[in-house]
C-alpha positions in Angstrom: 114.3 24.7 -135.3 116.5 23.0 -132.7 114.7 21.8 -129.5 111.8 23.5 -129.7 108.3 21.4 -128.1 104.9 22.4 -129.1 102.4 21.4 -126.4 99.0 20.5 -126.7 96.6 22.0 -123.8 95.5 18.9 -122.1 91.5 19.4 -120.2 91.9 18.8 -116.7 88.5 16.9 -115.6 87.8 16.5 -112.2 85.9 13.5 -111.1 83.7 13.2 -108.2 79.9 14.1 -107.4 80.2 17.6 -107.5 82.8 18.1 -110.6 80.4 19.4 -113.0 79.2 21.8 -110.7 82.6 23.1 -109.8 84.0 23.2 -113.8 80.4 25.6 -114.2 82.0 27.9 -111.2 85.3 27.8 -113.0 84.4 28.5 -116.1 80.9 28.8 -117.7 79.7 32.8 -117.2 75.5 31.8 -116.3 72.8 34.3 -117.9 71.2 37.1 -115.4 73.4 35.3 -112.7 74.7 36.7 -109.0 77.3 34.5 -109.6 78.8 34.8 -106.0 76.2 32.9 -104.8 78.7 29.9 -106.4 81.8 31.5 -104.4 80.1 31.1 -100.7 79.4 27.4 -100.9 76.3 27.6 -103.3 76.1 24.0 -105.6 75.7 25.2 -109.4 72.5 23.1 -110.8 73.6 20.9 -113.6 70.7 19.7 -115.1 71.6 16.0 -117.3 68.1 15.0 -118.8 65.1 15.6 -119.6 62.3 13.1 -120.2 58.6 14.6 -120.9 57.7 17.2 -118.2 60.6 15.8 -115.8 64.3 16.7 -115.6 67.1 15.6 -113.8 70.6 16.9 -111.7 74.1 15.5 -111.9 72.6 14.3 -108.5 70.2 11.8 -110.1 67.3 14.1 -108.4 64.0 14.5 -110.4 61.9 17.2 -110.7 58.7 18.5 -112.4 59.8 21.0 -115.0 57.4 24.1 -114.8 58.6 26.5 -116.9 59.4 24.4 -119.8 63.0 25.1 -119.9 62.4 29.1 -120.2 58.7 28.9 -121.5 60.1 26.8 -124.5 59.8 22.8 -124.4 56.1 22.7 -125.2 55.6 18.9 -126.3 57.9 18.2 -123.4 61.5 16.7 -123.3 63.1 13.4 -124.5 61.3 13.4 -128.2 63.1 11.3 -130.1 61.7 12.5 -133.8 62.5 15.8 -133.2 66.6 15.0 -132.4 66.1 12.8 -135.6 64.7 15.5 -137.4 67.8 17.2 -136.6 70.3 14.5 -137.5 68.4 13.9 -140.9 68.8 17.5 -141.7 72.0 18.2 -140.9 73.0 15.4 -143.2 71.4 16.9 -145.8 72.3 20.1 -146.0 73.6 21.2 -142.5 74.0 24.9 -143.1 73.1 27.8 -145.6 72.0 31.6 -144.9 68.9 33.1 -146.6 70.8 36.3 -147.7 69.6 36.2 -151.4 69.3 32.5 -151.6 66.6 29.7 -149.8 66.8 26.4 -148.9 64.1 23.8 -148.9 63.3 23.9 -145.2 63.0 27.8 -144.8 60.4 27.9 -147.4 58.5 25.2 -146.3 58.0 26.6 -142.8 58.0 30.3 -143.8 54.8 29.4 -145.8 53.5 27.2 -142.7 53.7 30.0 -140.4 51.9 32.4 -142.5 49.2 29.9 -142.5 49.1 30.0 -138.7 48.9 33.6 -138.5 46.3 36.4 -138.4 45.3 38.4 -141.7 47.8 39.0 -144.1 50.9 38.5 -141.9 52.2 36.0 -144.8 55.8 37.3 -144.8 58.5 35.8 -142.5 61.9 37.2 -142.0 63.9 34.5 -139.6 65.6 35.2 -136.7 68.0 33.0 -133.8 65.7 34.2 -130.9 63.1 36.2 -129.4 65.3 39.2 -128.6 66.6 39.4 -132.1 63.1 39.5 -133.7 62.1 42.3 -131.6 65.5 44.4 -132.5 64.0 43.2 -136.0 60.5 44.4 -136.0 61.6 47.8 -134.8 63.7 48.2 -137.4 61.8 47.1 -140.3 58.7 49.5 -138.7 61.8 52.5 -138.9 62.5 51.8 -142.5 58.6 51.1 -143.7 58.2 54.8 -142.5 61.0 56.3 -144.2 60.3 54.8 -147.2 56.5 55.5 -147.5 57.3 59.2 -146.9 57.1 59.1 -142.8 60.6 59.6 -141.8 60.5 61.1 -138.9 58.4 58.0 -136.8 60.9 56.1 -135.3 59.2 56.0 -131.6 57.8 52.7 -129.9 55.2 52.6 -127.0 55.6 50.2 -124.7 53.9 48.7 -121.6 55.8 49.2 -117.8 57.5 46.0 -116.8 57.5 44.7 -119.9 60.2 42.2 -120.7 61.2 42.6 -124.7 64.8 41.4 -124.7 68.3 41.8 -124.4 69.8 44.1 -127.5 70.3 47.4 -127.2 66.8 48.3 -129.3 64.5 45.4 -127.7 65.8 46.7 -124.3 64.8 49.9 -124.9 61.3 48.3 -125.4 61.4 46.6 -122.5 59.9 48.1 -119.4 62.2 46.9 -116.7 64.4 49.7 -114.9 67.0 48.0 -113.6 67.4 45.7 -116.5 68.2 49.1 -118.4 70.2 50.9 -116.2 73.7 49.3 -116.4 73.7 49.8 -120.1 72.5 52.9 -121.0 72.5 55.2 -123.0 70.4 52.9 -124.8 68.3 53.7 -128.6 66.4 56.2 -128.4 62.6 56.5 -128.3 61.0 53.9 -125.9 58.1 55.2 -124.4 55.9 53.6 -121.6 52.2 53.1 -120.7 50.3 51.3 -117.8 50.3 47.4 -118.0 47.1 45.6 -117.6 47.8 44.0 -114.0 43.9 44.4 -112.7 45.0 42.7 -109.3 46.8 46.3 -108.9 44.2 48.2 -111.2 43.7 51.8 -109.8 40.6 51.9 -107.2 38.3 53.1 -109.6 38.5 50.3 -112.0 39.8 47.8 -109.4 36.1 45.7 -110.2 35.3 46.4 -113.4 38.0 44.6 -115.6 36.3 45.8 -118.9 36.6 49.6 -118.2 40.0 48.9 -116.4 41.2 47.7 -119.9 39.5 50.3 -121.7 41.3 52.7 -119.6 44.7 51.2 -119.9 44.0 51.4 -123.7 43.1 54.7 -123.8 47.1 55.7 -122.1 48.2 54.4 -125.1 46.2 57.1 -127.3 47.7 59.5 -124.8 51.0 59.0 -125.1 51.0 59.5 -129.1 49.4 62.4 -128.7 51.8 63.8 -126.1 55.0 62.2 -128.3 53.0 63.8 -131.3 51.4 61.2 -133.8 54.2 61.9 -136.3 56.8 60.8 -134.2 55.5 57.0 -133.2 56.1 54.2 -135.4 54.6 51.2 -133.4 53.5 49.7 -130.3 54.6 46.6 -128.9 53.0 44.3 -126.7 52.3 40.7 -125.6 49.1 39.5 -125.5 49.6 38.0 -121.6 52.6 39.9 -120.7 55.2 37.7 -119.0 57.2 39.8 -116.8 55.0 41.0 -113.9 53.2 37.6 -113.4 51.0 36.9 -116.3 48.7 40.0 -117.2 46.2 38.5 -119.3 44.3 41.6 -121.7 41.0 42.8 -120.0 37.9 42.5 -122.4 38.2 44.8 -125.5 41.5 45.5 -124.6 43.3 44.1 -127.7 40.6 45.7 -129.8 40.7 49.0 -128.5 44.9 49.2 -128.9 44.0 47.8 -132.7 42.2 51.1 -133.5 43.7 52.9 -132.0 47.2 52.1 -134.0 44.8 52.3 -136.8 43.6 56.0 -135.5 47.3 57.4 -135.5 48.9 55.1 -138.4 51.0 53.7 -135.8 52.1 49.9 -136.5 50.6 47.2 -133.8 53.5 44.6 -132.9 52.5 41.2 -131.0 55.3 39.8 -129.2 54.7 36.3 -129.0 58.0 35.0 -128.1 56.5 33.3 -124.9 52.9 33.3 -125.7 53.3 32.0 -129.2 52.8 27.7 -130.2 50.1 26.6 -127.7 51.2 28.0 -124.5 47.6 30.5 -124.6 45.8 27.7 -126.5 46.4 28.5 -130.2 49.6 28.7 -132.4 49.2 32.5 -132.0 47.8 34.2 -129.0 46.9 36.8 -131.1 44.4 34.2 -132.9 42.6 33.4 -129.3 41.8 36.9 -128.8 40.6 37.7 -132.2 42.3 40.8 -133.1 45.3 41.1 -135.9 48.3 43.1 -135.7 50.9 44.0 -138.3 53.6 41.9 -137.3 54.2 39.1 -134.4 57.4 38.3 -133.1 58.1 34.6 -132.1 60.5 32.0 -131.1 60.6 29.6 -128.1 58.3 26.9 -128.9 58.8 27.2 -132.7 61.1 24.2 -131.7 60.0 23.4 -128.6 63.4 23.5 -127.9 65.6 21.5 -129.4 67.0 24.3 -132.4 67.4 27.8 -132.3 64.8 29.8 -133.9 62.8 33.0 -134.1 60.6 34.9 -136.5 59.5 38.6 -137.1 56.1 38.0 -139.3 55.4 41.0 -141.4 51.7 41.3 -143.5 51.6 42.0 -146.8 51.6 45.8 -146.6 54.9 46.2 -144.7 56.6 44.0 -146.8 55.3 46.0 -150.2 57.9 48.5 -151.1 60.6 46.3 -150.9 58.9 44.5 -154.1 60.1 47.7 -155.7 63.7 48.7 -157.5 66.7 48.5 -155.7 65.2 48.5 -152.2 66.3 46.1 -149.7 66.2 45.9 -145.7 69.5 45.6 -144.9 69.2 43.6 -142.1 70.1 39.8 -141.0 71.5 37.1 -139.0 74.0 34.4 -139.8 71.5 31.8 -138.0 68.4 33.1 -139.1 66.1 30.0 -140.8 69.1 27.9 -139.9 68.2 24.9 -142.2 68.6 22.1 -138.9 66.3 24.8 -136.8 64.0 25.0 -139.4 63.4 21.3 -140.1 63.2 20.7 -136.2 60.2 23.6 -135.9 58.6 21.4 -139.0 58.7 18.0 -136.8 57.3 19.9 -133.4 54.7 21.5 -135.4 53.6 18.2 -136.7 53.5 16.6 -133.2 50.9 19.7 -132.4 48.5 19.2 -135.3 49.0 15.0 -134.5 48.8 14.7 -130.9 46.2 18.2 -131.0 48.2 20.3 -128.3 46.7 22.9 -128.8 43.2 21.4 -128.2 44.7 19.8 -125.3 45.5 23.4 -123.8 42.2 24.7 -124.4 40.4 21.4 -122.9 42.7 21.6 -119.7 43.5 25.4 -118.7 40.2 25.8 -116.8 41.6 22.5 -114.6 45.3 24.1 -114.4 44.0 27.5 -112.7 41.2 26.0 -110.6 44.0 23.4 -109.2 46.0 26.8 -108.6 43.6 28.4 -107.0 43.3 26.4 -104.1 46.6 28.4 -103.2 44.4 31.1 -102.3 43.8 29.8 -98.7 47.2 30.8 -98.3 48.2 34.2 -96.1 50.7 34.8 -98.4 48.8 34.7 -102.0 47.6 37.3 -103.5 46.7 36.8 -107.0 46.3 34.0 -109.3 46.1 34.9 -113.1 47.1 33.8 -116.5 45.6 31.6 -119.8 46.7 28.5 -121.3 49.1 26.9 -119.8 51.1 30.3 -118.4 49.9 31.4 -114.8 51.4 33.7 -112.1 51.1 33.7 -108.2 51.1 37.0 -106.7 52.6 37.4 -103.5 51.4 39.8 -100.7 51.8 40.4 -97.0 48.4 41.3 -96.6 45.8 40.0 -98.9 43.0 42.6 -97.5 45.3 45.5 -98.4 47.2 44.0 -101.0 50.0 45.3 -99.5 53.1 44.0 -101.4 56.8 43.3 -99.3 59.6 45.6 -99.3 62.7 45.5 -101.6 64.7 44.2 -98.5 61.5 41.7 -98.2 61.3 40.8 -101.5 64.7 39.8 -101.7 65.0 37.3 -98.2 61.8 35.7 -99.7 62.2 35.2 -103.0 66.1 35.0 -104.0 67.2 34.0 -100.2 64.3 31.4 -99.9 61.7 30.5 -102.7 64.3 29.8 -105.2 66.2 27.2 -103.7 62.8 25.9 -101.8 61.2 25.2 -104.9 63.6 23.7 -106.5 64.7 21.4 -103.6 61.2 20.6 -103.3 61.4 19.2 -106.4 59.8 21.8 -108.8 61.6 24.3 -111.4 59.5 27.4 -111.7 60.6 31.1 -111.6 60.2 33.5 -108.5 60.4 37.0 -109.7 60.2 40.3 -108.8 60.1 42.1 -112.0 57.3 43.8 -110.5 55.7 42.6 -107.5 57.0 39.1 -106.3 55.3 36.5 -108.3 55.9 32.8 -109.0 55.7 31.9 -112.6 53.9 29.0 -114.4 54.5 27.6 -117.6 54.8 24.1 -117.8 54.5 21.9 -121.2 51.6 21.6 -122.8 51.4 17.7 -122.5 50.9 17.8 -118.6 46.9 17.3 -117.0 45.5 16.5 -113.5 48.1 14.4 -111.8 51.3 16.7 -112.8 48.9 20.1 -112.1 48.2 18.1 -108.4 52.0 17.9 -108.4 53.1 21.4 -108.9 49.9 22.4 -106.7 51.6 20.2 -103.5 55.0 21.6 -103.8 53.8 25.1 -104.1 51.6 24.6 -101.0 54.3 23.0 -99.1 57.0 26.0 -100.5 54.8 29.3 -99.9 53.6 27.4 -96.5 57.1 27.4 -94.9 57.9 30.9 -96.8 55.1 32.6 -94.5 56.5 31.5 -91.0 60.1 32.7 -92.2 58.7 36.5 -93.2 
């Protein structure tokens, strides 16, 4: 071949305090990021380590971690037997799908998660994430109708602001405009109804949660009888819906959108990617508040974490005609029940039964919102509201009128200030104005008193300085 040379690519690492933070500029493309933020002189967070309800920056800088990673690390960071776990499996048997075959560790939490669950939701059809499970209860609700003679409902109700996921179906479900727009035209048939936000509850119900609920309910029933009952194959809801700040259901709520799903033959879908493993109390939310639907979607704190891993949980009846002939749903993912995820969600799920987590939940979430609401002698707080360990601060420029800020407003306080404040004040959280501008809550589910006192002091000290700059 006469003088040819091959060359290797050799990685260039820069050293220095700030290297990592420069490579991420360079090269790593950051989820629902204004990445120009990085091209004025903004530092990229690198965050190194984790250790319980703590993490740390390439800066050596601590702080508490109050989201849980994204609503995810719910027996906190750091636990060695769950990286074991891991290690052991992957070992073992580090990798096989469950297209037509099964492995040891899918079967063994399949059948542990049908425990969990409400009623006869005893079939589970794996996923990689939240987003996915959605995409894959809508589905399975599409093809459940066509095969039990129902073809033509295909349509999901959904609540406003609601946040559902990223693929093309689950963002039709979700209720966020602007999350929609850029892609579009999207799947067909998402319809939306009122949220239960009772902070912004319309006057007439504004101090009676019970009938506010009742009423938001009842839109539901409206809009299958405007789409025309044939038409609507489920509704989808969580039970505290994230994105908004934390809209917990009003009383008889849950129960009223159970019959009426039950009224029109329209399928009742929980999604319980955030709410799901502890963070309302229970390993289902849907358990807490008593009421069954006829699938849950999960993920998140199936693993608290440290694997991959999602669910769509199907009862009996959906899964039914697919015990029959040559019928199949032809659906799947290369990851889904991934056999290292799977054996990972077995070893958190036995550090919640051993260590009671979600007893701990139940025992402390009265302390967590009481410590909270001392943010209400604030101007600039609104609203505090949530369950479990999952709260939101709702933030006003008038707390007699509940008049909310601007877009312009909402924008110089939460992405030009809040962010960054928190953060540099030593707290991860999430200010968001999916909605009206909230800061988000979810810590993991191992914190009490002195880390609630924490995230109480740098909030105070945060929203404090946020009011003089308005």
């Amino acid at each position: 071949m006469g003088n040819t040379m091959t060359t290797t690519p050799q990685f260039v690492t820069e050293s220095g305090p700030d290297s990592l933070a420069a490579r991420a500029r360079d090269h790593l493309w950051m989820h629902f990021t204004r990445h120009s933020v990085y091209y004025d002189g903004g530092h990229v967070p690198v965050i190194v380590k984790g250790d319980g309800c703590y993490i740390w920056d390439d800066q050596g800088r601590r702080y508490i971690d109050g989201l849980a990673g994204l609503f995810v690390v719910q027996v906190g960071h750091g636990r060695k037997e769950l990286a074991a776990a891991a290690a052991a499996q992957a070992e073992e048997l580090a990798f096989f799908p469950v297209w037509s075959y099964a492995h040891p560790r899918a079967i063994e939490l399949a059948e542990r998660l049908a425990a969990y669950a409400p009623g006869d939701l005893n079939r589970v059809f794996f996923t990689s994430g939240g987003g996915e499970a959605v995409e894959t209860a809508w589905k399975l609700a599409k093809q459940y109708f066509k095969m039990t003679g129902k073809p033509t409902k295909h349509k999901v109700i959904s609540r406003s602001i609601a946040y559902h996921g990223t693929p093309q179906g689950a963002l039709s479900i979700t209720g966020i405009p602007p999350a929609k727009i850029p892609f579009e035209p999207l799947v067909p048939g998402g319809v939306k109804v009122p949220n239960t936000n009772f902070y912004r509850a319309p006057e007439e119900y504004r101090y009676d949660e019970k009938a506010f609920g009742l009423w938001a309910a009842n839109r539901i029933a409206e809009a299958i009888e405007f789409e025309g009952p044939d038409s609507v194959a489920a509704v989808f809801l969580e039970p505290v819906q994230n994105s908004g700040g934390c809209f917990p259901p009003p009383p008889g709520y849950l129960e009223r959108v159970r019959e009426i799903c039950d009224q029109y033959g329209v399928l009742f879908v929980a999604d319980e990617t955030i709410t799901a493993f502890g963070r309302i109390g229970d390993m289902f939310a849907m358990n807490r508040f008593g009421v069954v639907p006829d699938m849950i979607t999960c993920a998140k704190g199936m693993t608290s974490g440290y694997s991959p891993l999602g669910a769509m949980i199907a009862s009996d009846r959906l899964f039914e005609p697919f015990t029959k002939g040559s019928n199949a749903f032809l659906h799947g993912y290369t990851w889904g029940g991934h056999p290292v995820s799977a054996a990972v969600a077995m070893a958190n799920l036995d550090i919640f039964e051993r260590e009671g987590i979600n007893q701990h939940v139940l025992e402390n979430e009265g302390a967590f919102r009481s410590t909270l609401e001392k943010l209400r002698d604030l101007p600039i707080v609104g609203d505090v509201r949530g369950a479990g360990y999952f709260f939101g601060i709702e933030l006003v420029k008038d707390k007699v009128t509940r008049e909310t800020f601007t877009d312009d407003e909402a924008e110089r306080l939460l992405r030009g200030f809040l962010s960054k404040a928190l953060f540099d004040n030593g707290l991860y959280c999430r200010a968001d104005d999916r909605g009206d501008p909230v800061v988000q809550l979810a810590p993991a589910l191992i914190i009490g008193q002195k880390e609630f006192d924490e995230i109480e002091q740098v909030l105070r000290q945060t929203l404090t300085e946020a009011w003089t700059i308005l």
